[in-house]
Each structure stands twice: as structure tokens, then as C-alpha cells.
N, C-alpha and C positions, 0 to 999 in steps of 0.2 A: 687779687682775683685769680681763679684756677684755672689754668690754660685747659681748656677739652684737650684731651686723648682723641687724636684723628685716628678714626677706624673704617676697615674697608669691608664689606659688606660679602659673606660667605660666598662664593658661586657655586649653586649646582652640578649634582654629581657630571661631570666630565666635559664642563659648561664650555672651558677653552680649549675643547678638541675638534671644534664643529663649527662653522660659520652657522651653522641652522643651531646651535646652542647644546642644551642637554637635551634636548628632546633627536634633534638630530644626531648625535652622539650614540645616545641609550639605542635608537633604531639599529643603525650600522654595528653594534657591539651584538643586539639581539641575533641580527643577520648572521655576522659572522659565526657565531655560535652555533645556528644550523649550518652553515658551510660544511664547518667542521667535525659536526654528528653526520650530515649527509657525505661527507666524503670516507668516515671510519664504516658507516654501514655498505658504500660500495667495496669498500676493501675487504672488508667481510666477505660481500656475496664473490667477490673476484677470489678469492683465498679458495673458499669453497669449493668453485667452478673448477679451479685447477687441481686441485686436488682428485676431483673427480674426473677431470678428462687429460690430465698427463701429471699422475703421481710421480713416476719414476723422475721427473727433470726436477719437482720441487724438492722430494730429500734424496738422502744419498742410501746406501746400504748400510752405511755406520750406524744408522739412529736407527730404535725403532720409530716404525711409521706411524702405528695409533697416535703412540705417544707425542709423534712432533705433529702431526695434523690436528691434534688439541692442543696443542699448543700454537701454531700459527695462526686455527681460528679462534682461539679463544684471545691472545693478543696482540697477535700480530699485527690487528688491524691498527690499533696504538701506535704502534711503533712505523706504521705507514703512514700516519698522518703526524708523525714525529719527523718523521722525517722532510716532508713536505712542508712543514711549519718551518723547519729551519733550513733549509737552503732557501725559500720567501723570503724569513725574515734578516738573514745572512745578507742577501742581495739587495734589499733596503737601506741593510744597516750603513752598508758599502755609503751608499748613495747617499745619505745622510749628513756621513761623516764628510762628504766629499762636498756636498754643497753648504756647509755651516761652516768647512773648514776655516776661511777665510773672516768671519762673521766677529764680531767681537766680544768677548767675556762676557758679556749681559746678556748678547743675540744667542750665546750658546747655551745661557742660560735662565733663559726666560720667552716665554711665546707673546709679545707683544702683540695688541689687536690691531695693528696696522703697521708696515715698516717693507722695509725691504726684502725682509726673508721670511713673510709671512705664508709664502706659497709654500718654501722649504719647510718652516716650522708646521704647516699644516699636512704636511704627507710624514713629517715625525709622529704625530697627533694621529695621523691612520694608524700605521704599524704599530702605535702601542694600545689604540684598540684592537687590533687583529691580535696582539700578544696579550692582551687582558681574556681576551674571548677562549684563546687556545688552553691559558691558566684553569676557568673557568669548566671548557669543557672538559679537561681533561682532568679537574679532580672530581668530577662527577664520575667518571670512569673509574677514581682509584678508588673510589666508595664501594661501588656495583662489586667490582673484582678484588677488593681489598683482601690480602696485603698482595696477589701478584703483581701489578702494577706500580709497587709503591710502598713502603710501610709510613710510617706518621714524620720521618726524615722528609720523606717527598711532598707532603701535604704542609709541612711548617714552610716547606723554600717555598712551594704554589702558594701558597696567603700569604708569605710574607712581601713575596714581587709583587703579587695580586692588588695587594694594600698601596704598594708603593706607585706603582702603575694607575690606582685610581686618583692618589694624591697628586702623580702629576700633570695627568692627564686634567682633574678637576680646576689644578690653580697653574697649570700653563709651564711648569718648569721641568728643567732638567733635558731638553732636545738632544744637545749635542751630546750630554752623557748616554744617553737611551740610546745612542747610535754606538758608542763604543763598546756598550754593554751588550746588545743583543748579536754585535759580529762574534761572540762567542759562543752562539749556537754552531759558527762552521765547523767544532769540533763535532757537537752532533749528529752530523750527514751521517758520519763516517763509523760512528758509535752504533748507530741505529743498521747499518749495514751490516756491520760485523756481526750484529745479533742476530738479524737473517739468517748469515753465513756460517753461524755457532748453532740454530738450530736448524740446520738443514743439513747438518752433519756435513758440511765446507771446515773443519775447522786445520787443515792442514792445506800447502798448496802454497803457492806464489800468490793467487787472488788475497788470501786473508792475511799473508803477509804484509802485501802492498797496502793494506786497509790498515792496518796495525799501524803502521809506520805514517800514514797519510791521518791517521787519528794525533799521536802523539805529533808530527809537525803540524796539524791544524791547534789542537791548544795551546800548543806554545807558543804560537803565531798572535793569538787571538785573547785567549786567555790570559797568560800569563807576558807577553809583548805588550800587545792594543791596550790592553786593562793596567797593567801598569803605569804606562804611559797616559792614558786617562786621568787616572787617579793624582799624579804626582800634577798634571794639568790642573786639578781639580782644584785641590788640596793645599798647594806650596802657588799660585799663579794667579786662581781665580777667586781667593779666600773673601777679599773686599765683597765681591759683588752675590756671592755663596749669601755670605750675611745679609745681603742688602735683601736678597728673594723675602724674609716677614716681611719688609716692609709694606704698608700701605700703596705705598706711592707704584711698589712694585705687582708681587703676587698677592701680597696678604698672607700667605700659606703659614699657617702658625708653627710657631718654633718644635715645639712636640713633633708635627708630623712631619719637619723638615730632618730633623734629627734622627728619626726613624729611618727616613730614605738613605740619609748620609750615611748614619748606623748600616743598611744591608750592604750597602756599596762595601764599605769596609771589608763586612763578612765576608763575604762574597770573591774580592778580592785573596785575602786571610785562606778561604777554603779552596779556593784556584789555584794558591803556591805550594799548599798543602798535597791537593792532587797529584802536581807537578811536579813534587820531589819521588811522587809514590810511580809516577809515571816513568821520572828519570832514572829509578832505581832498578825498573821492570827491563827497560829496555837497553841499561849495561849493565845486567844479571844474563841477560839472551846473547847482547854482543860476545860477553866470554866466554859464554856456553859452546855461542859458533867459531868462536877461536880458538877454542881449545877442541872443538871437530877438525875442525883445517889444520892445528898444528899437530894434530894425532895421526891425520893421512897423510902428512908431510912426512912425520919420521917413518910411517912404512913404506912407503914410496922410498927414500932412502937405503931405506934395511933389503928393498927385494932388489 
């Protein structure tokens, strides 16, 4: 006689992110998607505003002005709500990480419907709807304004998190990785500044040096530290209980779309060291630049 195939019953789009289910879910992801339209249209009208009532402090002399005040209001406002997205989701991710620390391989990876870090696992389950919703509205933005915003690089990483995001948010897994993944936004703060400070004609100065240097120690910190260390977590520690997520007994989450999530992580990872080497290159290409300034006033100072 043939033993049935125990199988566990699909859940709805985003069904383990919500004590109110998918229905509470899809509401809070709707919400946050106006949030984040209504906070890029205030940035808009504030962009504006300043521009017409104290030009002179928003760019410099270097630029021209037409040209940067269509440019601020045309994307800036992006880049303001980029910015806001990721010191949020920075500051969560923190938090996350801090309270699953403790949690064990299966807590870290899987959102059980009752347990002891249920409350934890349910403010992971927020932030990656507030992070599915920002994906969302913001490639609706690289549509409208395509390609400045973005070319099809930007839109394949947005659907590809997007996808991954709703997989886990749907079958409950992946918490404590989602925490170490998204502290790699706190390079972003500092990226999205700099861009201000590159089109307001700041692009010399101690400010945008300080930013330079506060970019490349935030990725490396985060990106290329945190995510490492995740991964080899991930990968070489928690491999047994990785597998067990199809399970029935566990998420159900089918092997396919588990694969996929594993699969971006990888990438993801793969394009962070990649960065990192382009990063590490940039900034002792500048180290010798300034040392061979210092050691050039060094032998005049000698010679007079």
C-alpha cells in the first residue's frame, strides 16, 4: 500500500507576516506604499519651495542652476525618500539582529505561529513589508522617469528582492537573514548624501570628503563584514535546518522558490565583494594621490 505524500497547504500572499493574516498584510503593504508616494510628493513641493525662496544656499556657483534645480526637482525627491527608507530600515535591521541574536537556527529561520520570539519575528515581518512596499514604489518611479532613475540593472535587483521578499514574507522564513541583509542599506545614507552634495556643486571640501570615507567605512562594515558573516552563518552552521524550511512540517515553501532566495543572497553577496574591491581601489588610488601631494611639499619645504 502507498504511503500518501504529507503536503502542507499553500498560504496566501504574505499570510505569515500578519496576525490579521493576508488580508492584514496586503492592507499595511498598501498603506505603506502611500507613505512613501506621499512623502516623495512632499519632497517635491519642499525642493521647489527652496529653491524659490533661498536658491543661493541650495547650489553653489560651480553648477549651473537651471540645470541642477531640474535636476533636484526632477529626482531628488527619490533620493530623499531613499534616504529615509534606509536609515529606518538600518535602525530595524539593528534591532533585529540584536533580538534573534540569541534565538536558535530554526528561530532564525523560520517565523513559527507561536513561540517565544514571535513578537520579534513579527516586527521582522513589518520591515520587510515596509521594504517590499519601498521596492514597489520605487519601481514605479524608474518606469515614469526611466532610465534616470535606473536603467533595467536597477529594475532586475527591485523584482528580484521583490520576489524574494514576498516568498518570505508569504511562508514565514528567512528573519534573522532579512536582518543582516537589509543593515546594508547604512551604506546608503551616505551614498544618497553625496549625491545631494555632487549636485549642488559641494563636490570638493572636507563635508564630501568626510561622506566619501563614511560611505566606504559603512559598506565595508555592513556589506562586505555583516553579510559575510551572515552568509558563512547561513551556509557552513545552519545548512540542516536551511533544508528542513520545504518541509511540511516546517514552512512548506517549495524548493524552487527557496533556491531562488538562496540563489540572490549568494549574488548579492558575489556583487558586494565585487563593489568592495572597486571601492578599495578608488580610495588607495586617492591615498597616493595625497601622498605624493605631501611628499612633493615635503621636498619644497626642504629645498627653500
Amino acid at each position: 500500500m502507498a504511503v500518501p505524500i504529507m503536503t502542507k497547504p499553500s498560504p496566501l500572499f504574505l499570510e505569515n507576516s500578519h496576525d490579521g493574516g493576508s488580508i492584514g498584510a496586503l492592507q499595511m503593504l498598501v498603506s505603506d506604499i502611500f507613505t512613501w508616494e506621499m512623502l516623495y510628493q512632499l519632497s517635491q513641493l519642499a525642493i521647489k519651495v527652496a529653491f524659490e525662496k533661498y536658491p543661493k544656499l541650495i547650489v553653489t556657483k560651480k553648477v549651473d542652476n537651471d540645470e541642477a534645480k531640474r535636476t533636484l526637482i526632477e529626482r531628488g525627491p527619490s533620493y530623499v525618500v531613499s534616504f529615509v527608507h534606509s536609515i529606518y530600515v538600518t535602525a530595524r535591521g539593528i534591532m533585529h539582529l540584536y533580538s534573534l541574536w540569541d534565538a536558535s537556527n530554526i528561530d532564525k529561520l523560520y517565523i513559527a505561529r507561536e513561540g517565544g520570539y514571535r513578537a520579534a519575528h513579527l516586527e521582522v515581518a513589518r520591515t520587510n513589508i515596509l521594504f517590499l512596499a519601498y521596492l514597489l514604489y520605487d519601481m514605479i518611479h524608474i518606469v515614469l522617469q526611466y532610465p534616470k532613475l535606473g536603467g533595467m540593472d536597477t529594475m532586475l535587483h527591485h523584482m528580484l528582492f521583490a520576489f524574494c521578499s514576498m516568498i518570505n514574507g508569504t511562508y514565514g522564513i528567512m528573519p534573522f537573514q532579512f536582518g543582516w541583509l537589509i543593515t546594508g542599506e547604512l551604506s546608503t545614507i551616505f551614498l544618497n548624501w553625496r549625491w545631494f552634495l555632487l549636485k549642488s556643486g559641494r563636490d570638493s571640501g572636507s563635508l564630501i570628503e568626510n561622506i566619501n570615507s563614511m560611505f566606504a567605512a559603512s559598506f565595508f562594515s555592513s556589506r562586505i563584514v555583516i553579510y559575510t558573516a551572515g552568509i558563512f552563518h547561513l551556509y557552513i552552521f545552519s545548512v540542516s535546518e536551511l533544508k528542513s524550511l520545504s518541509s511540511p512540517e516546517v514552512s512548506g515553501v517549495p524548493v524552487s522558490a527557496l533556491g531562488i532566495t538562496c540563489g540572490c543572497l549568494i549574488l548579492g553577496w558575489v556583487l558586494n565583494l565585487y563593489w568592495g574591491v572597486k571601492i578599495a581601489k578608488k580610495v588607495a588610488a586617492k591615498e597616493d594621490k595625497v601622498a605624493a601631494v605631501v611628499g612633493e611639499k615635503n621636498r619644497r619645504g626642504k629645498r627653500d
